[in-house]
N, C-alpha and C positions, 0 to 999 in steps of 0.2 A: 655519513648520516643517511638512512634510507629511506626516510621522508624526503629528502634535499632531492635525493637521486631519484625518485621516483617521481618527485613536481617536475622537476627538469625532465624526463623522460618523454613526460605528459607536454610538456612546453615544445621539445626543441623538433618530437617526432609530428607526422600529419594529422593530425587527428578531426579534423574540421574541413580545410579547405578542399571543394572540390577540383581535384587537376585529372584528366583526363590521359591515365598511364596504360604506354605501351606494354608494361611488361611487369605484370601483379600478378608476383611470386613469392617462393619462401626464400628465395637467397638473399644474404648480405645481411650485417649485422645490427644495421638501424632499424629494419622493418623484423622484427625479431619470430611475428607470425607471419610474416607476410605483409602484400598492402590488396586492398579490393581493383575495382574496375576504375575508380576513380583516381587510384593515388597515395590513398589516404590509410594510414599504420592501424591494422585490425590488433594489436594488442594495445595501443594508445587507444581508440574507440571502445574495446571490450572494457578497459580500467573507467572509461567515462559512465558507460553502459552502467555498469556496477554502482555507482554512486546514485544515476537515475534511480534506479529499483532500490536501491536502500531507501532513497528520499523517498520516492512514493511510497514505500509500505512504512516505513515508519512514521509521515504526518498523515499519511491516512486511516492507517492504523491508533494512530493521537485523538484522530476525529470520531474515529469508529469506537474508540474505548471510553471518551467522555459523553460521548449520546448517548447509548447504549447502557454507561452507570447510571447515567441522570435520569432516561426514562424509567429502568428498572426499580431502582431504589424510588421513588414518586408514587409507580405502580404497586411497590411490595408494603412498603410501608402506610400506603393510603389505604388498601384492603377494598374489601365491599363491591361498590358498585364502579367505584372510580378504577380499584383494580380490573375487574371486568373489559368493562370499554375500553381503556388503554391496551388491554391484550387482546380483543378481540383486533384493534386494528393492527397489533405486531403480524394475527394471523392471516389477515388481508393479505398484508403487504408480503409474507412470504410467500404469498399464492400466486406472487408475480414472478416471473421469470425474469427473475434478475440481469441475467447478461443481454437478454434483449434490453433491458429499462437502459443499461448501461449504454449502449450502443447510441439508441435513441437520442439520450442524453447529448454523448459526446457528440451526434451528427448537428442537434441545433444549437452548441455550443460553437461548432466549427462552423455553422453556416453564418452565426453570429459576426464570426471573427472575419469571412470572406466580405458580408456585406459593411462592417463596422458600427460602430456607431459615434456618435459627437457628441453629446452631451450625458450625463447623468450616470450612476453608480454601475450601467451595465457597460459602459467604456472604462471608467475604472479599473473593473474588474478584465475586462480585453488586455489592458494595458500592461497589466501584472502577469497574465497567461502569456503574453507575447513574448515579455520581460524573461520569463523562466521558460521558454522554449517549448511552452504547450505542456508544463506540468499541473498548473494553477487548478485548471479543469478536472484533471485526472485526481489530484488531490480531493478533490471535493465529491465528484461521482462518487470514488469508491470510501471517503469515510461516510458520508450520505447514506449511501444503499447498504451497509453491511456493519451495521448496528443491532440488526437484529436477534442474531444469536446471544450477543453483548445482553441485550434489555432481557432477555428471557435469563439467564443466566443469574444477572444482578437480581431479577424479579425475585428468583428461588431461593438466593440466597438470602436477600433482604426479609423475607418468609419465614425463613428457621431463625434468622438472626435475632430478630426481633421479638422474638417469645422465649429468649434466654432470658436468664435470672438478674443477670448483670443492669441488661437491657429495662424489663419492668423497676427494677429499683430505683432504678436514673430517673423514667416515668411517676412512680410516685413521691419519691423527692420534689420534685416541680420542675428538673430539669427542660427546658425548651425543649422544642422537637428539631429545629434546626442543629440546635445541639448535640444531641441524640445522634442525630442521621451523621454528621460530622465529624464525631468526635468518639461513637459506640460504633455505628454500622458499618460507613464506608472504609475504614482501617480495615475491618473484619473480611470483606466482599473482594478486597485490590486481587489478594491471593489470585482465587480462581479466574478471578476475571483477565488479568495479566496471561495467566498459562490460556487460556481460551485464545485471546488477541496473539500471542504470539502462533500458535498453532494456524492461524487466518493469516499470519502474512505471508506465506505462500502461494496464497489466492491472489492476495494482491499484487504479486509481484506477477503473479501468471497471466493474468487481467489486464494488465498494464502491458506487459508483451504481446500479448494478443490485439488490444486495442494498437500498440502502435503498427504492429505485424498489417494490419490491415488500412491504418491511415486515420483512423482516429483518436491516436495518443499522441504520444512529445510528436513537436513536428522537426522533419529535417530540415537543416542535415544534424540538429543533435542526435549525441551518439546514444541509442537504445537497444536493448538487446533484440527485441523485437524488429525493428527498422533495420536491424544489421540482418535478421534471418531473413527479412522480406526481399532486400539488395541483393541477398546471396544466393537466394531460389531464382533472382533474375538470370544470374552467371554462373549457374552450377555445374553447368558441363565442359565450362571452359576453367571456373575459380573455384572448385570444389572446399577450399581450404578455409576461403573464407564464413561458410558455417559454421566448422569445426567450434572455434574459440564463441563466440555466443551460446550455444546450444551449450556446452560443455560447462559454460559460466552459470549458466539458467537452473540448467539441473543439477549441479552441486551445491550453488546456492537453498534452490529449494528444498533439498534432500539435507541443510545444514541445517537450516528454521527446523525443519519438522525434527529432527534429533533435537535441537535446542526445547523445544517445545513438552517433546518428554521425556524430558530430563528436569525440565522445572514441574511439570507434573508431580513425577514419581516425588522430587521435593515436597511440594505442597502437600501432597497425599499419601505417604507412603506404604497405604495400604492398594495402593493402583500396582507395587511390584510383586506383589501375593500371586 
């Protein structure tokens, strides 16, 4: 079974503990890449790594797809003046420089977690980041901040959608509007909106490396791809090997999404292969 053999892989090699090894190399058959400067099995870390960055882009990616519909469709579907201002502030907020905002973020998020806190829904919330190894945060940054594309997108679509024929009959029958929005639009809108989010989670996966690359994403010693590049620039002239398998994970990964990405396009639209 290659689920069984691969739990156990994860289980029996180092993938956690830090031990302090004299001799982090490619030989012998348990350390199958190797182990780093501590000990610990860079292909057990790398398989953990991989599960990080799927979780964060896909619940952030979860967050960033239901903002993003919900503001859009509100905005498309209200028109007027209400459309207006609602997009006037999408265009605010993309005038910010995103990865700074991100940064910021996760610094007084971490300063949060240094100083603690005792009582009330922001120890809660510590309590659960600490719980998942500093993903809590990172979830929330990047569905937070990268909705924006999302909302504009749903906006345009909910636009055309809404002045089909289908759509006004439903209207002058007396159908509700929550109905409408429900049950006519957002079935219509999932499409592109889906191939857009998928095309973004290689942002988030690269965002998420970067942040922990620098010390404010997962904390260690969980294993991240980022955290493993950061260990690896410390010992590169003595543990070169150790890069190898993160870097190599990061960009196939990435270079996967974005084929996935258009390939459900070309699906959706298949006037995008012309």
């Amino acid at each position: 079974n290659q689920k069984a053999y691969a739990k156990q892989t994860l289980q029996d090699n180092n993938a956690l503990p830090m031990q302090e090894s004299k001799n982090p190399n490619l030989e012998g058959f348990v350390y199958w890449w190797g182990a780093d400067n501590l000990g610990r099995d860079i292909f057990s870390r790398t398989l953990y790594g991989t599960r990080v960055s799927l979780l964060v882009a896909v619940v952030a990616g979860s967050v960033s797809l239901m903002l993003g519909i919900s503001y859009g469709l509100v905005a498309g579907y209200s028109g007027g003046r209400i459309d207006d201002l609602m997009m006037r502030i999408v265009d605010f907020l993309y005038g910010l420089p995103l990865i700074i905002v991100v940064i910021l973020m996760q610094v007084y998020f971490k300063s949060l977690q240094r100083r603690g806190a005792d009582t009330g829904i922001i120890s809660w919330f510590l309590s659960i980041d600490q719980a998942m190894g500093g993903m809590f945060f990172v979830f929330v940054v990047l569905g937070a901040l990268s909705w924006l594309s999302m909302a504009r997108i749903a906006r345009g679509q909910t636009l055309a959608i809404k002045k089909k024929e289908f759509v006004e009959a439903a209207r002058a029958t007396g159908v509700r509007t929550p109905r409408i929005i429900f049950r006519q639009i957002l079935p219509n809108i999932l499409g592109p909106c889906i191939v857009q989010e998928t095309l973004q989670i290689p942002g988030y996966i690269l965002t998420e490396a970067f942040l922990s690359f620098i010390g404010l994403g997962v904390n260690a010693p969980t294993p991240s791809w980022g955290i493993m590049i950061n260990e690896a620039f410390q010992g590169l002239r003595s543990y070169p090997h150790g890069l190898i398998a993160p870097a190599v994970a990061l960009t196939v990964t990435v270079l996967a999404f974005n084929f996935l990405g258009d390939g459900l396009r070309d699906a959706f639209d298949p006037r995008m292969r012309e």
